[in-house]
Residue frames relative to the residue before (quaternion, step in Angstrom):
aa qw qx qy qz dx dy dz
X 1.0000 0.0000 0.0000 0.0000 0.00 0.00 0.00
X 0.7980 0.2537 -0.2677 0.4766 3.67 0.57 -0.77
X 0.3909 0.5792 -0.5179 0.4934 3.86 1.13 0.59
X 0.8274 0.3386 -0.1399 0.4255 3.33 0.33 -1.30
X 0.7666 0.2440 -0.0528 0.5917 3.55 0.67 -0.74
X 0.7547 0.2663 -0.4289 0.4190 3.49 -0.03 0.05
X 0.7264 0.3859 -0.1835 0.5384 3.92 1.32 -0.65
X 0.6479 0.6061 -0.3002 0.3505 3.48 0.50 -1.58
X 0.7117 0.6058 -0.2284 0.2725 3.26 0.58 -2.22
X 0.7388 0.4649 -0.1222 0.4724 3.12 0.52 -1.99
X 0.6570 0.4480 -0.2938 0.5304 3.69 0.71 -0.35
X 0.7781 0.2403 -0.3591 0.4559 3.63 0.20 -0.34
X 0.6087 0.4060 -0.5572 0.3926 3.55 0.67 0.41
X 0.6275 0.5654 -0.3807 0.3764 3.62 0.87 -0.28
X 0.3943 0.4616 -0.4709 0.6401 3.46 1.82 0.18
X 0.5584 -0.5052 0.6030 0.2634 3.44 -0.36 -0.81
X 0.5679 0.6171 -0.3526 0.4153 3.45 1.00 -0.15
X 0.1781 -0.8292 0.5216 0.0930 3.64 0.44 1.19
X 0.6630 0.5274 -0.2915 0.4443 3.79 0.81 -1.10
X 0.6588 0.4079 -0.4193 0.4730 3.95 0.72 -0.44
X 0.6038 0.6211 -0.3293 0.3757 3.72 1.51 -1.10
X 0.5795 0.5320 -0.3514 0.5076 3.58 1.43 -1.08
X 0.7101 0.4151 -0.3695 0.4324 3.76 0.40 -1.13
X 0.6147 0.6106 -0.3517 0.3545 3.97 0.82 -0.52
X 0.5447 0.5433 -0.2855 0.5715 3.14 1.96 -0.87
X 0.7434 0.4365 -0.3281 0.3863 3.41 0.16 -1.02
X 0.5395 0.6717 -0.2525 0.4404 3.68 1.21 -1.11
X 0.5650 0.5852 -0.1418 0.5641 3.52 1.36 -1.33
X 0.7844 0.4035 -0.1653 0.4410 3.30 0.24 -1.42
X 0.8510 0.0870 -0.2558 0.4503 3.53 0.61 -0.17
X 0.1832 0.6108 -0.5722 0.5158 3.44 1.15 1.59
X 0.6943 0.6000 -0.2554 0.3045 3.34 0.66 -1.57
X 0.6751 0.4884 -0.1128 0.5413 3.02 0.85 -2.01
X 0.6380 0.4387 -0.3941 0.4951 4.23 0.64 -1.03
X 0.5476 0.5700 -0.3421 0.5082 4.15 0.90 -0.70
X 0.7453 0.4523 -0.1853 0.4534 3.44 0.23 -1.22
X 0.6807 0.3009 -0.3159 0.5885 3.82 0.66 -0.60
X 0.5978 0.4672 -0.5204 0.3918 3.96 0.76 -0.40
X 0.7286 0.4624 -0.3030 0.4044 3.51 0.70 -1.10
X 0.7220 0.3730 -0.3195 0.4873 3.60 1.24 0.31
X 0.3128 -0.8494 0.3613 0.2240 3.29 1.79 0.60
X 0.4026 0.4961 -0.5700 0.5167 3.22 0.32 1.72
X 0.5843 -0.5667 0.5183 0.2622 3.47 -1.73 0.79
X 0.2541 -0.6551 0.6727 0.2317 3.65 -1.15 0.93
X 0.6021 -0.5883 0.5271 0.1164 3.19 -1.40 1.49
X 0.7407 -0.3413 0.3606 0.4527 3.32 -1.31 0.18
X 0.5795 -0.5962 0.3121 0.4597 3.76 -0.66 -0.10
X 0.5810 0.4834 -0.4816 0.4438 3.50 1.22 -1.15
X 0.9432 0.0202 -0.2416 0.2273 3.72 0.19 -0.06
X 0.1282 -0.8298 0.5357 -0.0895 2.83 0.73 1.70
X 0.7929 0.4682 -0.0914 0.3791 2.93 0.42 -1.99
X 0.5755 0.4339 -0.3999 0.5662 4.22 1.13 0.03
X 0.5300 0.6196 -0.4460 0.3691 3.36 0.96 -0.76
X 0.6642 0.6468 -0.2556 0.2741 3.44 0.54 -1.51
X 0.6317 0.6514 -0.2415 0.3439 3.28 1.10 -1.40
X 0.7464 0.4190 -0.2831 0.4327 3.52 0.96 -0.49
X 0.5918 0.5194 -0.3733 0.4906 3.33 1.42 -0.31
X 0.6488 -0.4190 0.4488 0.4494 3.54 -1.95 0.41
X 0.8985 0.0329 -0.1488 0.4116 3.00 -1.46 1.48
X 0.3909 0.8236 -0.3571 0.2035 3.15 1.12 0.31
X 0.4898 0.7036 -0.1922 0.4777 3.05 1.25 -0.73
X 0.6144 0.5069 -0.1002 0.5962 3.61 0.77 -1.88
X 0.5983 0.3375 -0.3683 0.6265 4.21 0.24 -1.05
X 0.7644 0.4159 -0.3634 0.3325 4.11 -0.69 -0.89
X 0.5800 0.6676 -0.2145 0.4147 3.37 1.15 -0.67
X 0.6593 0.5083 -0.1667 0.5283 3.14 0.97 -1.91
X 0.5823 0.6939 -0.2154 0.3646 3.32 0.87 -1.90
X 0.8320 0.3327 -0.1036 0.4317 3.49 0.38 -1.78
X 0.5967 0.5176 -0.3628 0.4944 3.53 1.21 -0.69
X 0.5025 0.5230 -0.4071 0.5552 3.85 0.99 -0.40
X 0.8412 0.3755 -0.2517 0.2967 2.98 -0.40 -0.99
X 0.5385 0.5070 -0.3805 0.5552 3.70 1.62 -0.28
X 0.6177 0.6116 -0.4199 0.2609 4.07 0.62 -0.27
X 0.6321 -0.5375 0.4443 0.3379 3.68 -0.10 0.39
X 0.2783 -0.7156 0.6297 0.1180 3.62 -0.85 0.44
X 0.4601 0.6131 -0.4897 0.4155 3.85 1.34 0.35
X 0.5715 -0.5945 0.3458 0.4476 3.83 -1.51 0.41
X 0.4947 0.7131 -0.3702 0.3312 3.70 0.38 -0.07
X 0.7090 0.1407 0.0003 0.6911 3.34 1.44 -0.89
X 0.1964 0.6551 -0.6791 0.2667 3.81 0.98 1.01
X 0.8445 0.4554 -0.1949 0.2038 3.26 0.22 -1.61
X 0.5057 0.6694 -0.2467 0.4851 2.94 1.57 -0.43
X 0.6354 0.5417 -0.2158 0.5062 3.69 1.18 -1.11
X 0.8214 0.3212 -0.2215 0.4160 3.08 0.83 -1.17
X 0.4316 0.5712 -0.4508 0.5331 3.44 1.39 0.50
X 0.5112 0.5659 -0.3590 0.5380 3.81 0.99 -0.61
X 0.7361 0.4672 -0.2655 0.4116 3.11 0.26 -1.52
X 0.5303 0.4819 -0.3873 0.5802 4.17 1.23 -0.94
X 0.6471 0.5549 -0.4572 0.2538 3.47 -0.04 -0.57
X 0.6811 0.5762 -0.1709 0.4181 2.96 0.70 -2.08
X 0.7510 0.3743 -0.1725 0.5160 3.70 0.82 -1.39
X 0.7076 0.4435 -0.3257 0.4432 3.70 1.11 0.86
X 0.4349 0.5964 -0.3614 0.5697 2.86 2.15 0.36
X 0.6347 0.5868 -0.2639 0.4280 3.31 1.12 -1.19
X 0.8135 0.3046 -0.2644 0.4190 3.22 0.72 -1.26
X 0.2669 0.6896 -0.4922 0.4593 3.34 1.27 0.31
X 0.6609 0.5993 -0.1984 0.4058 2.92 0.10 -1.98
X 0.8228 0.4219 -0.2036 0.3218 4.02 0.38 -1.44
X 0.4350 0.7440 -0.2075 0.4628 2.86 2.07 -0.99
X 0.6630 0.3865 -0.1843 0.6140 3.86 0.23 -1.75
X 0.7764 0.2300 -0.3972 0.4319 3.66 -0.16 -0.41
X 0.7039 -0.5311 0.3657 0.2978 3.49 0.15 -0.07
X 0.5595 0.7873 -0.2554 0.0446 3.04 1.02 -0.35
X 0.6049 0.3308 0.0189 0.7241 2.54 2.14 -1.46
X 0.2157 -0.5939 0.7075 0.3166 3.70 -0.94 0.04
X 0.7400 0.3695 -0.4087 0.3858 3.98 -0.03 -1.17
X 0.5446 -0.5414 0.6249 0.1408 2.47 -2.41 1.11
X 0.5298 0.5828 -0.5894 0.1794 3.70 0.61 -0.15
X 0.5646 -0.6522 0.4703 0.1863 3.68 -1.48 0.60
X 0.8349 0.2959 -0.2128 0.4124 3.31 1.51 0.05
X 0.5126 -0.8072 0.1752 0.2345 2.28 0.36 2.52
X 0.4441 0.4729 -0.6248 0.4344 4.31 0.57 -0.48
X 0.8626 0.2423 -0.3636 0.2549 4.04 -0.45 -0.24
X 0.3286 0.6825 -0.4099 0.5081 2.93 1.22 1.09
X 0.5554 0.6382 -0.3485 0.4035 3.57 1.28 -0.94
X 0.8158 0.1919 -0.3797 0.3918 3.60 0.02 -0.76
X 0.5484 0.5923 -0.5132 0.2917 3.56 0.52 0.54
X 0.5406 0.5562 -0.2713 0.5698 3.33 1.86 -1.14
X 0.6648 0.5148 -0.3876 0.3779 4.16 0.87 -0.16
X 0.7677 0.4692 -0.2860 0.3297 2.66 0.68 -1.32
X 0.4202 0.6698 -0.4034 0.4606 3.90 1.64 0.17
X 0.6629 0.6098 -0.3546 0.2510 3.29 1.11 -0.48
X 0.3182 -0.7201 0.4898 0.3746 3.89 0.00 0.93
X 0.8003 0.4507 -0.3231 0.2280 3.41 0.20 -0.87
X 0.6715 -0.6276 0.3184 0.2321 3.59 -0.36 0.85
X 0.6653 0.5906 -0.1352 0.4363 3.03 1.13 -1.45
X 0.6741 0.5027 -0.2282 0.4906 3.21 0.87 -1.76
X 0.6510 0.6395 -0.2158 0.3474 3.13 0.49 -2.39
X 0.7746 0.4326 -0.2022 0.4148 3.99 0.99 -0.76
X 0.6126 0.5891 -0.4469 0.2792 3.22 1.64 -0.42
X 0.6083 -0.3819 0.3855 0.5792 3.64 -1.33 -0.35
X 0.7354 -0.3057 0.5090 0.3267 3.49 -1.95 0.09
X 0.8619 0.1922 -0.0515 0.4664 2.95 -0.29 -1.24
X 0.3932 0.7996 -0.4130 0.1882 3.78 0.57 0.93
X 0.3078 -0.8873 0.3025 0.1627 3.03 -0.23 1.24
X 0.4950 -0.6770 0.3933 0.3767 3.34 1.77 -0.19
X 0.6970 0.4419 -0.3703 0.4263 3.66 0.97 -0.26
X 0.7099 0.5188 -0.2754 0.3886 3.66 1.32 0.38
């Protein structure tokens, strides 16, 4: 979420490069939604129904909303700033969200400094050691 949407987003529209900004949204958007069903410990569905899934879960309803109204803004500069205020929103629900459960103690809003608190929970050794930002395909 804060690769794509808190950094990525705001930077490729200020290139001009609307088509990486649109993938950064979309990249965002289903970080958001995969976060949100982890922190409600339930499996995210295929994608077409990610976003119906939600609705039954706590706060669900509020995340699909947030989610879908983002994803209806334009990727043009006129309405960068606006997205990327969406985009703060969403990633201050979350860290809300990490806060009340314990996960995280910091207040910072960009959720990458959240990460080594959300590792170091990890029992397993293996995992708990890999890099952040691992994608598993290396």
């Amino acid at each position: 979420m804060s690769q794509s949407g808190q950094y990525n987003y705001l930077r490729s529209i200020k290139r001009g490069d609307s088509a990486a900004a649109c993938m950064a949204a979309s990249e965002f958007i289903k970080a958001a939604a995969g976060a949100f069903y982890l922190l409600r410990k339930t499996y995210m569905p295929f994608y077409k129904w990610m976003f119906r899934g939600m609705e039954s879960l706590e706060g669900g309803r509020e995340m699909a909303f947030m989610l879908a109204r983002l994803a209806r803004i334009p990727d043009d500069p006129e309405r960068a700033e606006e997205k990327s205020q969406r985009i703060e929103e969403i990633c201050i629900l979350i860290r809300e969200e990490l806060n009340r459960m314990g996960l995280s103690g910091s207040r910072e809003n960009f959720l990458v400094a959240h990460g080594e608190s959300l590792m170091s929970k990890i029992q397993d050794p293996r995992i708990r050691n890999l890099p952040m930002l691992y994608d598993g395909k290396g």
